[in-house]
Backbone as a printed PyTorch tensor [residue, N CA C, xyz], in Angstrom:
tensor([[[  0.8340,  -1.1780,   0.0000],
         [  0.0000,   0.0000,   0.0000],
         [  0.8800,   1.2430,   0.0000]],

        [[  0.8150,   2.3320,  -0.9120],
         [  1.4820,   3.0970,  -1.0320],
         [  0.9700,   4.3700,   0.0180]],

        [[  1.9500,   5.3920,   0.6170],
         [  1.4970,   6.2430,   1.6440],
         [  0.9700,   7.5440,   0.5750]],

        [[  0.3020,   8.3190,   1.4740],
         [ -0.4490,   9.3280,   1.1450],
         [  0.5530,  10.4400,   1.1250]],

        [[  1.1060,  11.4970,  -0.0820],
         [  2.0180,  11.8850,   0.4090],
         [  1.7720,  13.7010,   1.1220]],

        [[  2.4260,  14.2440,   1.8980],
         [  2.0870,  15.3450,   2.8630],
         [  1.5320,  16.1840,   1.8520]],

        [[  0.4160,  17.1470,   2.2170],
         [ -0.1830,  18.2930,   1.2830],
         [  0.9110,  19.0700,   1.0120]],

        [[  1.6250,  19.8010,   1.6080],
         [  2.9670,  20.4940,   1.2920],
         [  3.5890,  19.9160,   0.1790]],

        [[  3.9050,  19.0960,  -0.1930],
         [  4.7420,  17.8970,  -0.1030],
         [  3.4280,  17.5150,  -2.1380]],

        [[  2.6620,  17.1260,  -1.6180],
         [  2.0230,  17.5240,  -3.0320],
         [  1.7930,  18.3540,  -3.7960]],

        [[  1.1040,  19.6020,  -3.2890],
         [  1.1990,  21.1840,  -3.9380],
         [  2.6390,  21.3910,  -4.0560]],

        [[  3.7360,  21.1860,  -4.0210],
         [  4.8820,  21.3100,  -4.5650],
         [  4.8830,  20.7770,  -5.5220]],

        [[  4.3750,  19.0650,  -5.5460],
         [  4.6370,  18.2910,  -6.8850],
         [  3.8740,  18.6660,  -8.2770]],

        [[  2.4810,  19.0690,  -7.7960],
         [  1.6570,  19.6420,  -8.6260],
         [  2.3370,  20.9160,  -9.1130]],

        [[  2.8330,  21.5760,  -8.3180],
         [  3.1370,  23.3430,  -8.3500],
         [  1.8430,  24.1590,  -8.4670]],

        [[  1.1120,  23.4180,  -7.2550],
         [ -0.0640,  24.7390,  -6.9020],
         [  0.4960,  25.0800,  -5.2330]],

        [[  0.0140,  26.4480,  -5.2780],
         [ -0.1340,  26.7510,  -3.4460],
         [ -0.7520,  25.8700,  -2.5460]],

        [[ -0.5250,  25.7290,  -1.3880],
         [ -1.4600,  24.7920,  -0.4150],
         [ -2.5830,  25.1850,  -0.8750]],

        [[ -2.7590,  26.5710,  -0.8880],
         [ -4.2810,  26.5260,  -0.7420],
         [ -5.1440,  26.6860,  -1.6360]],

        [[ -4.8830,  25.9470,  -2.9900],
         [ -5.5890,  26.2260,  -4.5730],
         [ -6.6410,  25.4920,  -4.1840]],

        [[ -7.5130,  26.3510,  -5.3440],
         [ -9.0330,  25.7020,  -5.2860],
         [ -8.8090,  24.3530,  -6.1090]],

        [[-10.0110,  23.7480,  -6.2930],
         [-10.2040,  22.8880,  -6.5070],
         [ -9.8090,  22.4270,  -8.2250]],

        [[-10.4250,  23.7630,  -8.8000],
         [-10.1020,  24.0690, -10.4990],
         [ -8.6600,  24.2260, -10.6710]],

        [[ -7.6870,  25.1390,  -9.9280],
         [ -6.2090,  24.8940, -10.0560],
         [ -5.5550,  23.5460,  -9.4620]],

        [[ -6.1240,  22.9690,  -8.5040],
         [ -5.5070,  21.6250,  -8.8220],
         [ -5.6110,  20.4240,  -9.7920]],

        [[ -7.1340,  20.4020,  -9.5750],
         [ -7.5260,  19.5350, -11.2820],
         [ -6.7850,  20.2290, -12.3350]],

        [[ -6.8300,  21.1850, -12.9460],
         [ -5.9880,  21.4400, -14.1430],
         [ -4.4980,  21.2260, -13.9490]],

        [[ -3.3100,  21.3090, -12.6410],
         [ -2.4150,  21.1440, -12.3540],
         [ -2.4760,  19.5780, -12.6280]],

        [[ -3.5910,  18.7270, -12.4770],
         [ -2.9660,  17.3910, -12.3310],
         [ -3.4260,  17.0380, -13.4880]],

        [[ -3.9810,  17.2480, -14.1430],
         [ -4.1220,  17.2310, -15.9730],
         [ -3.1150,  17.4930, -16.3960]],

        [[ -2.1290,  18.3250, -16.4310],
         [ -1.2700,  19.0600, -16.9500],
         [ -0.0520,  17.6160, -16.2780]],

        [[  0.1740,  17.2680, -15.2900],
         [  0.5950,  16.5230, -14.7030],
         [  0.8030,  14.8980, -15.6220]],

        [[ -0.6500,  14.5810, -15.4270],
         [ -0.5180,  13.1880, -16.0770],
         [ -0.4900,  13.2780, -17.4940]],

        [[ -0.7950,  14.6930, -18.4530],
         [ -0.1440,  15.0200, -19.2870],
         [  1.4770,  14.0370, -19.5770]],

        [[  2.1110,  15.0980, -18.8410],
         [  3.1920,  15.5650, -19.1490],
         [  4.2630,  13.6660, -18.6690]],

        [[  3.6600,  13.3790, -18.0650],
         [  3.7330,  11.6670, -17.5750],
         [  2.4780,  10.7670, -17.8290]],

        [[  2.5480,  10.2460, -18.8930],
         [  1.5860,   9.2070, -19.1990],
         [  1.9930,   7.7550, -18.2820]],

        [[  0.9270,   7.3600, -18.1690],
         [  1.2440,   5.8910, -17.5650],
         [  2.0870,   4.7500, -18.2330]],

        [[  1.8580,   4.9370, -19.3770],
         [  2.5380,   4.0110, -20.1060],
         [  4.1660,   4.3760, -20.6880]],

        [[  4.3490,   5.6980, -20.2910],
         [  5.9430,   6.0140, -20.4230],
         [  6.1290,   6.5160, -19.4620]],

        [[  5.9930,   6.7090, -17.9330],
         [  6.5320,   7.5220, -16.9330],
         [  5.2810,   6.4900, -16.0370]],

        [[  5.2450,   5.2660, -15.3850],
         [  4.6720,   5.0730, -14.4230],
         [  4.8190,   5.4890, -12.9930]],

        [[  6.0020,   5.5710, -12.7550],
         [  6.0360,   5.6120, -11.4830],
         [  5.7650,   7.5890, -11.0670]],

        [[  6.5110,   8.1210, -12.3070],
         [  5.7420,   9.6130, -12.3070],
         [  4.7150,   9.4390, -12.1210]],

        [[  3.4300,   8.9420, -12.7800],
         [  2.3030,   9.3490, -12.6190],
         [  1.7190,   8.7260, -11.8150]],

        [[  2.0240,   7.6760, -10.9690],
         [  1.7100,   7.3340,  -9.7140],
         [  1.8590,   8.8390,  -8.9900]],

        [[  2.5050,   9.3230,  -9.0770],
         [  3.2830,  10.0020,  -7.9430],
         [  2.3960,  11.0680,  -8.0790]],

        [[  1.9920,  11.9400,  -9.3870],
         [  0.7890,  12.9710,  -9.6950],
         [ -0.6360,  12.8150,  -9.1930]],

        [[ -1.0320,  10.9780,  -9.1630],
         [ -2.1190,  11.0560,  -9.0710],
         [ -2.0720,  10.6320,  -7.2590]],

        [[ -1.4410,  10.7250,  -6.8240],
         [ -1.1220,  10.2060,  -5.5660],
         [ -1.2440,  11.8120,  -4.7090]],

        [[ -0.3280,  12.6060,  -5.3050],
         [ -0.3740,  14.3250,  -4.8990],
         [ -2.0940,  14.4690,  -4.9930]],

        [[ -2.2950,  14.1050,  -6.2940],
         [ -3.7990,  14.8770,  -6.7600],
         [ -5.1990,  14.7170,  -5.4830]],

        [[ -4.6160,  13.1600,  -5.3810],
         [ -5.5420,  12.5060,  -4.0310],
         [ -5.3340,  12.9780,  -2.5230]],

        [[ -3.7610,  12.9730,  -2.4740],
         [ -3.7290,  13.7380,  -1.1800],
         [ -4.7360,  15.4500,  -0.9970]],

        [[ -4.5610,  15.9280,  -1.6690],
         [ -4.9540,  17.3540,  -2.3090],
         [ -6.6780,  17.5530,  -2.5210]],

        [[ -7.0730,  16.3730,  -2.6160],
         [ -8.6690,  16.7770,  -3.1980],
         [ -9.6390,  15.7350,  -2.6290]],

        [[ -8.8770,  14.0840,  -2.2820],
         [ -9.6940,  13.3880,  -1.5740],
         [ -9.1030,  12.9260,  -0.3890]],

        [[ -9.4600,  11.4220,   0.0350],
         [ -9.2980,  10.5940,   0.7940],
         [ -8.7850,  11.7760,   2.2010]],

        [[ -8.0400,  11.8580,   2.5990],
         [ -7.8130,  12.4920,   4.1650],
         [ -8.4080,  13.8990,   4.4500]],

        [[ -9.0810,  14.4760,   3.3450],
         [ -9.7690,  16.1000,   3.3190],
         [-11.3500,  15.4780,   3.3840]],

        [[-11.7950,  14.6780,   3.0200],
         [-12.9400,  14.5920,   3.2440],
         [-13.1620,  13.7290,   4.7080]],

        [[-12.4730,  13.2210,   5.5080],
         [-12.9330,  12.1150,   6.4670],
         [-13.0820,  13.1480,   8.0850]],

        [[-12.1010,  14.2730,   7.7380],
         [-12.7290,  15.0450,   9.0830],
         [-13.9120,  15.8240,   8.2610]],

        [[-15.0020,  15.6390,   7.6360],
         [-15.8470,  16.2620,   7.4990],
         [-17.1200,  15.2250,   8.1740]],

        [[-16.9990,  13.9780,   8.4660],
         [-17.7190,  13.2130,   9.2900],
         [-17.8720,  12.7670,  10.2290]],

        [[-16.7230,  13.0280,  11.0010],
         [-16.5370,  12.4210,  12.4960],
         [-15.3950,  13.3020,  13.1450]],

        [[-15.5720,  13.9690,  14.0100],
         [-14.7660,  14.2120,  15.2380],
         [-13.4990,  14.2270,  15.1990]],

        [[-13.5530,  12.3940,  15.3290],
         [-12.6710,  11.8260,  15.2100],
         [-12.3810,  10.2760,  14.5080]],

        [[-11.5990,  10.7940,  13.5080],
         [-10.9960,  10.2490,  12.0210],
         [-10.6940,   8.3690,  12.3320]],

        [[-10.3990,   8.1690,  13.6860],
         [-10.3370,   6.4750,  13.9040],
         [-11.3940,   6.2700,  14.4400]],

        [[-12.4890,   6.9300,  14.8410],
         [-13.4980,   6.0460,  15.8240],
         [-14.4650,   5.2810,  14.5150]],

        [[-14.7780,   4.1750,  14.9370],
         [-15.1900,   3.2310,  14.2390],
         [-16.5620,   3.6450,  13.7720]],

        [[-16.6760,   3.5230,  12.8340],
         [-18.0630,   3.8540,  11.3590],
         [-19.5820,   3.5670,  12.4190]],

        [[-19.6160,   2.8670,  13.5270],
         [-20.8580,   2.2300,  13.8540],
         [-21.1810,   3.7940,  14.9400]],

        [[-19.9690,   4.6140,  14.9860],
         [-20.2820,   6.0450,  15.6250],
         [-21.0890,   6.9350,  14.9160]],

        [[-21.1490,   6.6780,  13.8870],
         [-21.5260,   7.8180,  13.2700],
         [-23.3970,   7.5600,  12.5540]],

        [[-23.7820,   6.4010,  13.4210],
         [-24.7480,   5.6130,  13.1150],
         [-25.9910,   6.3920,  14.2180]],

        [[-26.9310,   6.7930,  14.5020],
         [-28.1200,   7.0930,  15.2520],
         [-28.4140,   6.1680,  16.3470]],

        [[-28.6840,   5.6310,  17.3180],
         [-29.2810,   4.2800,  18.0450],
         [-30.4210,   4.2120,  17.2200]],

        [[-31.2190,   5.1040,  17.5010],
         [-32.3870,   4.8920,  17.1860],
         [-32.5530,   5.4770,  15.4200]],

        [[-33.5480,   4.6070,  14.9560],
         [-33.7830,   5.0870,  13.4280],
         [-34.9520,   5.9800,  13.8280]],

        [[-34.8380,   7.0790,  12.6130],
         [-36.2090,   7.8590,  12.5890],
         [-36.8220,   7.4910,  12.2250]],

        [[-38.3180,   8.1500,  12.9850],
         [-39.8070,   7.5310,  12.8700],
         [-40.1410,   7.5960,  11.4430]],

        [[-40.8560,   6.1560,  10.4600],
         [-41.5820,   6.9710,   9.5050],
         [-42.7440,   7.4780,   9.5330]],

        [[-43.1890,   8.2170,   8.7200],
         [-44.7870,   8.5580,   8.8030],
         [-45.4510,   7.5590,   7.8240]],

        [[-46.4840,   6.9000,   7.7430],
         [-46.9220,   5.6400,   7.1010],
         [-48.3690,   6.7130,   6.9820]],

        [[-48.6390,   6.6160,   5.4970],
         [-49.8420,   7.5270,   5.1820],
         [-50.9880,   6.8420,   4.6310]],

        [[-50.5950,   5.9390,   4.0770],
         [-50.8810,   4.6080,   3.5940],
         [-50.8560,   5.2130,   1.8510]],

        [[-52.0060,   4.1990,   1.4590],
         [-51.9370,   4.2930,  -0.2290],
         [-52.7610,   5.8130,  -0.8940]],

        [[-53.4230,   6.1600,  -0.1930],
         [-54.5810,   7.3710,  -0.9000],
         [-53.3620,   8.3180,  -0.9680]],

        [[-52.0030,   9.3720,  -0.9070],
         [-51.7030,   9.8060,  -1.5880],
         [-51.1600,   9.5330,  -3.0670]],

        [[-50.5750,   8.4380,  -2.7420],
         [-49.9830,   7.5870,  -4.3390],
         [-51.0260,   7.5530,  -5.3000]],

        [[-52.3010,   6.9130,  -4.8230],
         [-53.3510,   6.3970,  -5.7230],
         [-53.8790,   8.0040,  -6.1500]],

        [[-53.6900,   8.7640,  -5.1950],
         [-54.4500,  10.0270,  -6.0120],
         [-53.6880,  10.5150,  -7.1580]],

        [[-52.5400,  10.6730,  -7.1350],
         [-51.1830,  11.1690,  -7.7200],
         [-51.3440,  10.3250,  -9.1710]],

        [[-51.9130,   9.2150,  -9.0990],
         [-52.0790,   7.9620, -10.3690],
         [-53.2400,   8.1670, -11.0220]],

        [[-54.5760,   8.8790,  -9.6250],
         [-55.6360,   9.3360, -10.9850],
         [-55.3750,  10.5120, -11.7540]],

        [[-54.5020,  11.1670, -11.1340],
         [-54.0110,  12.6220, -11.8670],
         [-53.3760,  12.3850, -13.0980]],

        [[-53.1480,  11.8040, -13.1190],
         [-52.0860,  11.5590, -14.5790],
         [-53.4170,  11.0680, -15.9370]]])
C-alpha cells in the first residue's frame, strides 16, 4: 500500500499553493498526467495522481464526518432510526388518478 504523500509535499509536486481551489488543482494534475503518461513515466504518474488525491480526496474529506478520524463507522450511526410517517396508499393512488 502506497502512503499518502504530505499536502505540502504535493502542492509542490503539482506546483499549486497549499491553498488552490479545486479548479487549479484539477488542471495542475491534468497538466501533470499530461506531461507523464502511464505508459511512459509510471512511477511519475503514480506520484501525480497520488499528490492529486492527497490534495482533493481521501484524508480532506474524512474530518468532514466524524470528530474523530479512527473512531469506528458504527459512531456515526443514530441508536435509534427515525420515525416513519406511514400515510398509507390514498396519496400515491391520487397522484395515479391525476395523470
Amino acid at each position: 500500500m502506497r502512503s499518502v504523500p504530505d499536502p505540502a509535499d504535493a502542492a509542490r509536486l503539482l506546483g499549486v499553493a497549499l491553498g488552490a481551489t479545486d479548479d487549479e488543482i484539477r488542471a495542475a494534475y491534468l497538466r501533470g498526467i499530461r506531461e507523464n503518461p502511464p505508459d511512459r513515466a509510471p512511477e511519475a504518474f503514480e506520484r501525480v495522481r497520488d499528490a492529486y488525491e492527497a490534495l482533493r480526496g481521501g484524508g480532506r474529506l474524512a474530518g468532514l464526518f466524524a470528530a474523530d478520524p479512527a473512531a469506528p463507522l458504527v459512531a456515526l450511526v443514530d441508536e435509534e432510526p427515525p420515525q416513519r410517517c406511514f400515510l398509507g396508499p390514498e396519496p400515491w393512488l391520487a397522484a395515479l388518478r391525476r395523470r
